[in-house]
C-alpha positions in Angstrom: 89.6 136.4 50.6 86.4 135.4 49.0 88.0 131.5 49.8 88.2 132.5 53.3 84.4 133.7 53.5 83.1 130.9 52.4 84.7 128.7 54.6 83.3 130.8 57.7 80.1 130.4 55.9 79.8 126.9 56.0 81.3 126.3 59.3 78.4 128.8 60.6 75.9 127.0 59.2 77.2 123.4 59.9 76.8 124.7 63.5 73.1 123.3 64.6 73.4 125.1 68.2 74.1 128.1 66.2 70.9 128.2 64.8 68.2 130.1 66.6 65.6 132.4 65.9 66.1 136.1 65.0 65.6 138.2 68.0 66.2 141.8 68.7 67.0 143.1 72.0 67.4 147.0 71.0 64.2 147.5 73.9 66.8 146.7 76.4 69.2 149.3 75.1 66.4 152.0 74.7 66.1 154.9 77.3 63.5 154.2 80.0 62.8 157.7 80.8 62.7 161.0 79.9 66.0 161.7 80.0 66.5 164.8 77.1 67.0 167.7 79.7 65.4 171.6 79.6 67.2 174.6 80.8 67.0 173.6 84.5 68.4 170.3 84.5 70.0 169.5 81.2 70.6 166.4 79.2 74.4 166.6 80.0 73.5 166.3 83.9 74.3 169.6 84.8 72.6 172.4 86.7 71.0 174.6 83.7 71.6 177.9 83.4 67.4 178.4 84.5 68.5 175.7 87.6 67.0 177.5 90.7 66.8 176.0 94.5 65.0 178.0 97.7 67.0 178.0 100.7 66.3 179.4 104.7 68.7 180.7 107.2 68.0 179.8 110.9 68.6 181.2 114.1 68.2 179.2 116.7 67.9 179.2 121.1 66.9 176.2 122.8 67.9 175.0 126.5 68.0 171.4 127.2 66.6 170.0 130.5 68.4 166.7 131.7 66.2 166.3 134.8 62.6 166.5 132.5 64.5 165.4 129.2 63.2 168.3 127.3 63.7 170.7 124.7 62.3 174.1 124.9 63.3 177.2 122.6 62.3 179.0 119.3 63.2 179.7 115.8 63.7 182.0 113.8 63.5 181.1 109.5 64.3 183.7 107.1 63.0 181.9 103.7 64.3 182.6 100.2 62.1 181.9 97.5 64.2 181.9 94.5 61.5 179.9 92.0 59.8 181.3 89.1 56.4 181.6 91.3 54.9 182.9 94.3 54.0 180.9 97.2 51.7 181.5 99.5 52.5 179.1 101.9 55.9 177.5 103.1 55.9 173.3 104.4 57.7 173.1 107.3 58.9 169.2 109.1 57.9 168.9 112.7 59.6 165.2 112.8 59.4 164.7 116.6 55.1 164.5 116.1 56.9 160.8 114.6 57.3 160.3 118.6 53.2 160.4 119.1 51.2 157.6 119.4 49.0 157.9 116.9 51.7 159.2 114.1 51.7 158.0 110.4 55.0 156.1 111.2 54.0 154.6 114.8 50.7 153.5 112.6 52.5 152.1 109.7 55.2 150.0 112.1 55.3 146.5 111.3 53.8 144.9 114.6 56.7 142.7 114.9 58.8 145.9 114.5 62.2 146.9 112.9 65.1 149.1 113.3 63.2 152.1 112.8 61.0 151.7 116.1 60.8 154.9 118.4 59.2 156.0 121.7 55.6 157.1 121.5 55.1 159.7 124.4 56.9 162.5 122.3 55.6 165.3 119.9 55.9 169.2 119.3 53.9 171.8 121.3 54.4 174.7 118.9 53.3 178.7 119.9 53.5 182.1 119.1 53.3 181.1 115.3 54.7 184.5 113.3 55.0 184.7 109.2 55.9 187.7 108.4 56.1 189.3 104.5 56.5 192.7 104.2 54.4 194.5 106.3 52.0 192.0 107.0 51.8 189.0 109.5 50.2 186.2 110.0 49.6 183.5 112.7 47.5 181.2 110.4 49.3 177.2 110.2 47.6 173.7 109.7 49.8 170.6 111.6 49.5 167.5 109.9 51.2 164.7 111.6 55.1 165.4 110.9 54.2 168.7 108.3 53.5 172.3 109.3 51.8 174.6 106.9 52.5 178.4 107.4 50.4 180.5 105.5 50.6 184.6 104.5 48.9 187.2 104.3 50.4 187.4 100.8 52.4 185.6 98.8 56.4 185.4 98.5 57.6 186.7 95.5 59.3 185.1 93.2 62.8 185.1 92.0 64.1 186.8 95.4 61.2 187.3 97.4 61.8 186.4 101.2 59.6 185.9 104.7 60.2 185.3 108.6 58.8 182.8 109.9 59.1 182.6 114.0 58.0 180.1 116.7 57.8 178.7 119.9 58.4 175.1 120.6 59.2 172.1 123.1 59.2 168.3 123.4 60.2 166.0 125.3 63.4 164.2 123.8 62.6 160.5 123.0 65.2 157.4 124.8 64.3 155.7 121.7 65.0 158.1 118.5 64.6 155.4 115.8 67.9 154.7 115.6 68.7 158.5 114.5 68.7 160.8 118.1 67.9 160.1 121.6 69.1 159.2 124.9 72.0 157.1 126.7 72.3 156.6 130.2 76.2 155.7 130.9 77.5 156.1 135.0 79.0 159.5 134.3 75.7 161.1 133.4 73.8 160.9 129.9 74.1 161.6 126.2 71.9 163.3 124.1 72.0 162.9 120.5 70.0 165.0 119.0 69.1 165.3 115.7 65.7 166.3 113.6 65.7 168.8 116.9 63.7 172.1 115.5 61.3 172.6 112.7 62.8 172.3 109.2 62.0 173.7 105.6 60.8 171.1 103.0 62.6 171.4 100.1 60.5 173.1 97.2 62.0 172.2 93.4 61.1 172.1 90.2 60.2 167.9 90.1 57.5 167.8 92.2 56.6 171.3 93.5 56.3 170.8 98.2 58.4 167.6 98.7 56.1 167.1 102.1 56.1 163.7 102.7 55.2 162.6 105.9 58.2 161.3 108.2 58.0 157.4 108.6 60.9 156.0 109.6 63.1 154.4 107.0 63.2 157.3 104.5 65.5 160.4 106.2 65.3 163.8 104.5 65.6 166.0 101.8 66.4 169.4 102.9 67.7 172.8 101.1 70.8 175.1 101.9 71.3 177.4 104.2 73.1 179.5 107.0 72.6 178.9 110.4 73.1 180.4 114.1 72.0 178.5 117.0 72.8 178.3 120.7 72.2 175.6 123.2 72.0 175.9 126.9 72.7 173.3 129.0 73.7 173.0 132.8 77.3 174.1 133.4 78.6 170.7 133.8 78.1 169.2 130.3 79.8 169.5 127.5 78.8 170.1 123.6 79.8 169.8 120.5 78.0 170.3 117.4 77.6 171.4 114.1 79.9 174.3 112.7 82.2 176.3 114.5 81.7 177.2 118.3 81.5 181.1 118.2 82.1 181.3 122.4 84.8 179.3 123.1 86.5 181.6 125.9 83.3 181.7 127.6 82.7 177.8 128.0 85.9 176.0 128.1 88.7 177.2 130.6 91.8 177.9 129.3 93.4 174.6 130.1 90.7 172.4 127.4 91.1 176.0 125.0 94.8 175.5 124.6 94.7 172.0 123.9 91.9 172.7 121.4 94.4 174.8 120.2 97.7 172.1 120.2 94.8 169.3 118.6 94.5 172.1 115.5 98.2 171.7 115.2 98.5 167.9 115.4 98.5 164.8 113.7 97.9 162.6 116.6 95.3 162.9 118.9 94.8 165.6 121.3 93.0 165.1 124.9 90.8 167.7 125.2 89.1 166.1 128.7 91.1 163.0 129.5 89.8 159.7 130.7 90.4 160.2 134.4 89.0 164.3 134.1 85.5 163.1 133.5 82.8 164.6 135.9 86.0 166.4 137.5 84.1 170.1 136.5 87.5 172.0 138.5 89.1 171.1 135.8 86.6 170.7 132.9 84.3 173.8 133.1 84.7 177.3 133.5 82.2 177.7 136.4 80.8 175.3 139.3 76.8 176.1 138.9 74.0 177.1 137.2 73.9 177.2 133.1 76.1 178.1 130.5 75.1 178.4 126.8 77.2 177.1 123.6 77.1 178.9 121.0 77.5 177.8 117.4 77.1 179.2 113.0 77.5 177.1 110.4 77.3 177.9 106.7 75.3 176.8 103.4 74.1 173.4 104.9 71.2 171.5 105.2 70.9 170.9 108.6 72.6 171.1 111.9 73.1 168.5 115.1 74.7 168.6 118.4 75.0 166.5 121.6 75.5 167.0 124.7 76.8 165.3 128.3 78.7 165.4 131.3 80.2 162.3 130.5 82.5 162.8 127.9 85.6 162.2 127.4 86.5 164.7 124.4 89.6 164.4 121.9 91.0 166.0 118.5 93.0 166.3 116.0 93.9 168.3 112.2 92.3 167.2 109.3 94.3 168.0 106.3 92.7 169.3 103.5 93.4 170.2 99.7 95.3 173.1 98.9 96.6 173.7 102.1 93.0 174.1 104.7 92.7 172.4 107.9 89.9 171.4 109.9 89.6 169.5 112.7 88.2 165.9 114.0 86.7 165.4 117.3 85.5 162.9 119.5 82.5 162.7 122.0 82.5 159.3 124.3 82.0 158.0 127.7 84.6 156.3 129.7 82.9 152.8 128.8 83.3 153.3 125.2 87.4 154.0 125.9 90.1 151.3 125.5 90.5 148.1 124.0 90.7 149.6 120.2 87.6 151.2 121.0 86.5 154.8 120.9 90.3 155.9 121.4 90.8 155.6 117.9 87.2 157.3 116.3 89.2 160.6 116.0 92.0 158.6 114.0 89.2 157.2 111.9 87.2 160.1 111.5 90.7 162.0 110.2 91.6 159.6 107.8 87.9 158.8 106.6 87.5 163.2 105.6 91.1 163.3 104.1 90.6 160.2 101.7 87.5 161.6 100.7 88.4 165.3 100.2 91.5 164.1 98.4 89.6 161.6 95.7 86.0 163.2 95.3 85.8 166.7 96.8 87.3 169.1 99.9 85.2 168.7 103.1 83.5 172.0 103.6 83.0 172.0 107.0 85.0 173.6 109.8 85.0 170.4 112.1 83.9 167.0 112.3 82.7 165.4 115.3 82.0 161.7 116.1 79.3 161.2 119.0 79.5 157.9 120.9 75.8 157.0 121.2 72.6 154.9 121.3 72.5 155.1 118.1 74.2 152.7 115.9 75.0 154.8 112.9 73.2 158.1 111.9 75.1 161.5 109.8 74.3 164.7 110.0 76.1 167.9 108.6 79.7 167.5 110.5 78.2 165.8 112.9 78.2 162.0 113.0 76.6 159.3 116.0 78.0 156.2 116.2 77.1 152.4 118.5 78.9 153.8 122.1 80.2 149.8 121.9 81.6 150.0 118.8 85.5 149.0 118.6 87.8 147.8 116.0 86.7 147.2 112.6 83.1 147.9 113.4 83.7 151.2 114.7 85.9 151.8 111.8 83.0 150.8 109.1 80.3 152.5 111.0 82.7 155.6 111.4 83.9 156.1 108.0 80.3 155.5 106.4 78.3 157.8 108.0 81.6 160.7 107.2 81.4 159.3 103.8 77.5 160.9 104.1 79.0 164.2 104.4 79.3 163.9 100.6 76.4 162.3 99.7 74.0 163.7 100.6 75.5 166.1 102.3 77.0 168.1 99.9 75.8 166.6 97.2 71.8 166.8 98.2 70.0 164.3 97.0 66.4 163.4 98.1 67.1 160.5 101.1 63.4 159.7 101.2 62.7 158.8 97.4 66.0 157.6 95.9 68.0 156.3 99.3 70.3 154.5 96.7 71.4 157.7 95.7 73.3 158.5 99.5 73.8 155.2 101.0 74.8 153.0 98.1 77.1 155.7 96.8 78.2 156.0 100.3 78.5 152.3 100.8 80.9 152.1 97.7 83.1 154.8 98.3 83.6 153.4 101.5 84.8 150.2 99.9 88.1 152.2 98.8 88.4 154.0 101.8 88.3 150.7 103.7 91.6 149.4 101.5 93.5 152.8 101.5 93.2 153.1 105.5 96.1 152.3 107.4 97.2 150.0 104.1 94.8 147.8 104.3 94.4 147.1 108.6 90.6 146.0 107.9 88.9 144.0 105.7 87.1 146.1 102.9 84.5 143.6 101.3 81.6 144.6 98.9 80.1 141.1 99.1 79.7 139.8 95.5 78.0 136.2 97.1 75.4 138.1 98.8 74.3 139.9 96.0 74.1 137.2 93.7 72.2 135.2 96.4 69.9 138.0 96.7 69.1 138.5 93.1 67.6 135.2 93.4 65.4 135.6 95.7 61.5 135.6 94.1 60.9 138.4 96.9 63.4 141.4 96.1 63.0 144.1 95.1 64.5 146.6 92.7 66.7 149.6 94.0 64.2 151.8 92.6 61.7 150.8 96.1 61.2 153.6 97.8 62.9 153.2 101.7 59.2 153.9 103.2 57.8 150.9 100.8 60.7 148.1 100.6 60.5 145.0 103.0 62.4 145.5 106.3 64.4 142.4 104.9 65.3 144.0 101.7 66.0 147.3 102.6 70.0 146.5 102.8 70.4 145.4 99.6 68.1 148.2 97.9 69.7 150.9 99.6 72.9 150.1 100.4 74.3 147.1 99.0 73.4 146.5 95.5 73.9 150.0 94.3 77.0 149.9 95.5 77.7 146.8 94.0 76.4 148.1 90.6 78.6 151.1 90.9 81.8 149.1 91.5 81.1 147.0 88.7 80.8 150.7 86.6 84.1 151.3 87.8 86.0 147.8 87.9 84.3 146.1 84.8 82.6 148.4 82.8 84.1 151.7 82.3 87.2 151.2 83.9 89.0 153.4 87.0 90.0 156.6 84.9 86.9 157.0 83.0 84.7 156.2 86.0 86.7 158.8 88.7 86.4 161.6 86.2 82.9 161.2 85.8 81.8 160.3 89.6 84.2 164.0 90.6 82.4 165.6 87.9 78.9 164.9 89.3 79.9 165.7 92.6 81.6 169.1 91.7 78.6 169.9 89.4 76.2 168.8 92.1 77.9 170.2 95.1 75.1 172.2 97.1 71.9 171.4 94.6 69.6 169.1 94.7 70.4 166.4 91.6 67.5 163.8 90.3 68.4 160.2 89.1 68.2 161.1 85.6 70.7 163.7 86.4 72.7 161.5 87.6 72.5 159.2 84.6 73.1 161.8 82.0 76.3 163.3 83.6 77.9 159.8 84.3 76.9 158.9 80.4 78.2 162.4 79.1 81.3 162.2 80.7 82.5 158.8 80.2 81.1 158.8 76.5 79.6 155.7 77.2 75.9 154.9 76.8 74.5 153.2 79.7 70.8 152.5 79.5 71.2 149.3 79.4 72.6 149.4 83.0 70.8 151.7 84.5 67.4 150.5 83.5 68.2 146.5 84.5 69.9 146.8 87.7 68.7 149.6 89.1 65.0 149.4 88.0 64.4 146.1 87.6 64.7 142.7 89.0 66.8 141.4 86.1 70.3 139.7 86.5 73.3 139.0 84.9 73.7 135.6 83.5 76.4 135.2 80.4 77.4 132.1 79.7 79.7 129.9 77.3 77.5 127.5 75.5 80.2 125.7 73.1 83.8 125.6 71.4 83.9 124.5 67.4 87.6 124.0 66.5 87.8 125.4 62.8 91.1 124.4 61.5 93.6 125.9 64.5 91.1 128.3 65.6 87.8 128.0 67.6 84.6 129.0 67.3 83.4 130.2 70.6 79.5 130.3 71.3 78.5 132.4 74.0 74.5 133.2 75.3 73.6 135.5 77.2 70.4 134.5 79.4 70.0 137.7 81.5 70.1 141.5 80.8 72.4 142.8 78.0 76.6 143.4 79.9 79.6 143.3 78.1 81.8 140.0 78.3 85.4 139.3 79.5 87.1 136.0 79.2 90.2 134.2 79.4 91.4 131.5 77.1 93.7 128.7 79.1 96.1 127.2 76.2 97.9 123.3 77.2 101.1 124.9 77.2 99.9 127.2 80.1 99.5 130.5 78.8 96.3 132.5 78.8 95.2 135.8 77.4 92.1 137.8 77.6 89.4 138.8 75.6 86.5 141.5 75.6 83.5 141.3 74.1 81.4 145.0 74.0 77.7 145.2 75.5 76.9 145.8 71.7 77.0 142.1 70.9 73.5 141.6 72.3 71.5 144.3 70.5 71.0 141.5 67.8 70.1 138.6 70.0 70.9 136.6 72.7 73.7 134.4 71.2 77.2 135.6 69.8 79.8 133.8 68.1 83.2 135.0 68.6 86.4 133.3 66.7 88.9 133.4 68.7 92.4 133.1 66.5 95.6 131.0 67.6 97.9 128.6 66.8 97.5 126.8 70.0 95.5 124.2 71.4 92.7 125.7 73.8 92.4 124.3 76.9 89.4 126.1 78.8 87.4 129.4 78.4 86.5 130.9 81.6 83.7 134.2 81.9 84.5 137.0 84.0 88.0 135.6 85.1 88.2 138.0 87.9 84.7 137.2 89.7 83.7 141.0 89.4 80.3 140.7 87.7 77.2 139.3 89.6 76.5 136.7 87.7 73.6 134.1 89.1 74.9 131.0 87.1 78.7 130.2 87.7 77.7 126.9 86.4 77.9 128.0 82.6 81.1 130.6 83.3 83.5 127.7 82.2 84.1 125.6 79.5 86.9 123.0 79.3 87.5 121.4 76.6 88.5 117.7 76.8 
């Protein structure tokens, strides 16, 4: 033994690339926040037993106008104030005031513009402002740009206390919604999309206190829980669908469209509800020939509601399937010029599969129905509701489909704070969706994460990190922050790092822990790290918050008697190491190296044992790491 030693020894030292200066790299290992937890968010990343979350109810009556395109109604918020303290105010989003001219977002819009450009002759005219707690009421508020202040006469209790808060309000409903709502004029008529469409509760939490950021553009929402009942008005020859469950069925859809709503609930395939050739055709469409009819929908515990509305759809269905036995159903909303040529004809087949995959591998959809809305805008979600690109067909209304459903769980259910940590929705989205892509229809579309853009992008001396707020990051980067390179990072958690098993149990676990609360980023950490047993600082602080890469490399290969000495280097942030040895007679076999290897330095020397002549050592065989330097993943030996 003590033979053997020595002889390691000296080929060790005989090694002159082998000898380098002593460095330590345990700083990249440490934690880079402060991660240890209290008793309402704890260190294993769940909701404490102190967690607490406010929530409002709403009930809702607007009527649309489609000769003014307007909005006119009023709300009603019933606010729960479940937090240790009493508030004497409540912060309430007005997100058309976006639509004025003079807005914090039309002021901070790059001149050259981006995706996230709106109309400018919009805005809120709010009245009849009542807050109501206990027996006193006031009509005191302060509008600043896209945030309402209500104030009381006293404060809201804490730890169950509750107020009314009531108003008036109209706009006019923008063409343009910033790619989120608006306005699209087909020949049957046009389709309203709307979305952000009444005042909304900021969330209030233990982080930060009034999450009241103003309403930009790129950053969507954070919004708290709650139950809602609203109705919508619109002239008798449109049809809407919306959030929830429609409560007044018999009164707006003849009996012809209610017992095919009823045959789509039964049914696999899709359902006609109006057919192609029965758009505009109100005889057979609506229940009556004039005049108004008002729609009439409740959903529960969500954070928001959406609805559109037309006379130029054409309107489809089918079951969803659900775990342990509960049904939903999918719908479709789309014009005749979105129909045909693997087009809109298939969304409800999409939508079906895209809710079922989901429910099945991460958590049940809650909702009653899903609905996909062919509209102006390319690709926005809201809860149950989803609005897609009217022009959409084939694999690009299948991707843009199935992401925005894969919102309803993130951050849907799962509500996470859009406008500060966007990775968070869309690139946990964006990499579910990669799995969804492959199961659907075994395979019929591509599913790509794009490992070549990524490592092109992490070379780019202008990113920046995930971390970048969506308000903040260039218009150029703003892909790869939010939705790309998260998800990228995530599948190589699952493919590389912690393998499938341990990565499903702990991705279901956050969700179920997280379903209907409001997690942080650190929560997320902790609960992914407690639950694969695996400590992960190292990955979450480099590609998540920094601009650091990946860059292992094979440096050289010693023969020492029939083994080899195998010198690897590791010029980027700390990752574990898989390679394959190629042998002359053919064979190969694989090696892994654990992240641990680089606590002591940036160079490892493994010794890889055989009796048979090495041919070539290749990093990352499988291409699943984003590695900047393919140059120095393979070594052949000569």
């Amino acid at each position: 033994m003590l033979k053997n030693i020595t002889f390691l020894f000296v080929c060790f030292v005989s090694i002159s690339h082998a000898q380098v200066p002593f460095q330590n790299n345990q700083h990249k290992f440490d934690d880079f926040t402060y991660r240890q937890g209290d008793n309402q968010r704890t260190a294993s990343g769940n909701p404490g037993p102190d967690y607490w979350q406010n929530g409002a109810d709403y009930v809702l009556a607007v009527e649309l106008d489609d000769v003014n395109n307007t909005i006119t109604g009023n709300v009603t918020i019933t606010y729960h104030n479940n937090s240790p303290e009493p508030l004497n105010f409540v912060w309430i989003h007005l997100e058309q005031n976006r639509y004025k001219n003079d807005s914090r977002g039309a002021l901070t819009t790059p001149i050259q513009g981006y995706r996230f450009d709106g109309d400018l002759d919009g805005g809120y005219t709010i009245s009849n402002v009542s807050a109501i707690n206990g027996r006193t009421n006031s009509s005191k508020y302060l509008i600043t740009d896209t945030r309402m202040q209500v104030f009381f006469e006293e404060p809201i209790t804490p730890k169950g206390g509750k107020a009314t808060i009531s108003m008036n309000f109209s706009y006019k409903i923008p063409g343009k919604g910033l790619d989120r709502m608006g306005r699209l004029d087909v020949e049957k008529g046009t389709i309203f999309s709307m979305a952000q469409w009444y005042p909304r509760v900021a969330v209030f939490d233990n982080v930060i206190g009034w999450n009241s950021e103003p309403y930009l553009g790129a950053g969507e929402f954070y919004l708290g829980y709650g139950d809602f009942d609203y109705k919508v008005t619109v002239p008798f020859d449109h049809i809407v669908v919306g959030s929830g469950a429609l409560q007044n069925e018999k009164e707006v859809l003849p009996v012809t469209l209610q017992n095919r709503m009823r045959q789509a609930e039964k049914s696999d395939k899709t359902v006609h509800i109006i057919k192609p050739e029965e758009v505009g055709n109100t005889q057979i469409t609506r229940p009556k020939q004039s005049g108004k009819l008002t729609w009439h929908f409740k959903m529960e515990n969500t954070r928001d509601i959406a609805f559109a509305s037309s006379k130029a759809f054409i309107w489809d269905a089918a079951r969803i399937n659900l775990p342990d036995g509960k049904k939903a159903i999918a719908q479709s909303a789309y014009p005749p010029e979105s129909n045909g040529d693997n087009g809109w004809e298939r969304s409800t087949e999409y939508t079906k599969a895209s809710i079922e995959f989901y429910s099945n591998k991460w958590y049940p959809y809650p909702y009653p129905a899903a609905v996909n809305v062919a509209s102006n805008v390319g690709g926005m979600e809201y809860p149950g509701v989803s609005f897609c690109g009217y022009n959409r067909k084939g694999a690009r209304l299948w991707g843009v489909t199935d992401h925005e459903w894969g919102h309803m769980w993130y951050p849907m259910i799962v509500g996470s704070n859009e406008k500060k940590h966007v990775w968070m929705d869309e690139g946990f989205n964006s990499f579910i969706n990669y799995y969804s892509t492959k199961a659907f229809n075994n395979g019929e579309y591509p599913a790509r994460l794009g490992r070549e853009a990524i490592v092109a992008y992490n070379q780019n001396p202008n990113r920046e990190p995930i971390s970048t707020h969506p308000d903040i990051v260039q218009s150029s980067n703003l892909g790869m922050t939010a939705y790309f390179k998260p998800a990228y990072g995530l599948f190589m958690l699952r493919e590389y790092i912690l393998g499938p098993e341990r990565f499903d149990n702990a991705f279901k676990s956050y969700t179920e822990a997280w379903a209907y609360k409001h997690p942080q980023p650190n929560d997320f950490f902790n609960h992914m790290e407690n639950v694969s047993g695996e400590d992960l600082n190292w990955f979450w602080k480099h590609w998540f918050y920094s601009n650091d890469n990946i860059d292992l490399g094979i440096e050289a290969i010693d023969a020492v008697g029939s083994d080899y000495l195998l010198t690897f280097v590791n010029k980027g942030f700390p990752f574990p190491l898989k390679f394959e040895a190629t042998y002359e007679d053919g064979s190969k076999e694989r090696k892994e190296l654990p992240v641990e290897v680089w606590q002591r330095g940036n160079r490892w020397i493994y010794l890889l044992k055989t009796d048979k002549k090495l041919k070539q050592i290749q990093i990352d065989p499988d291409k699943i790491t984003a590695d900047i330097n393919p140059a120095n993943d393979v070594f052949n030996l000569e």
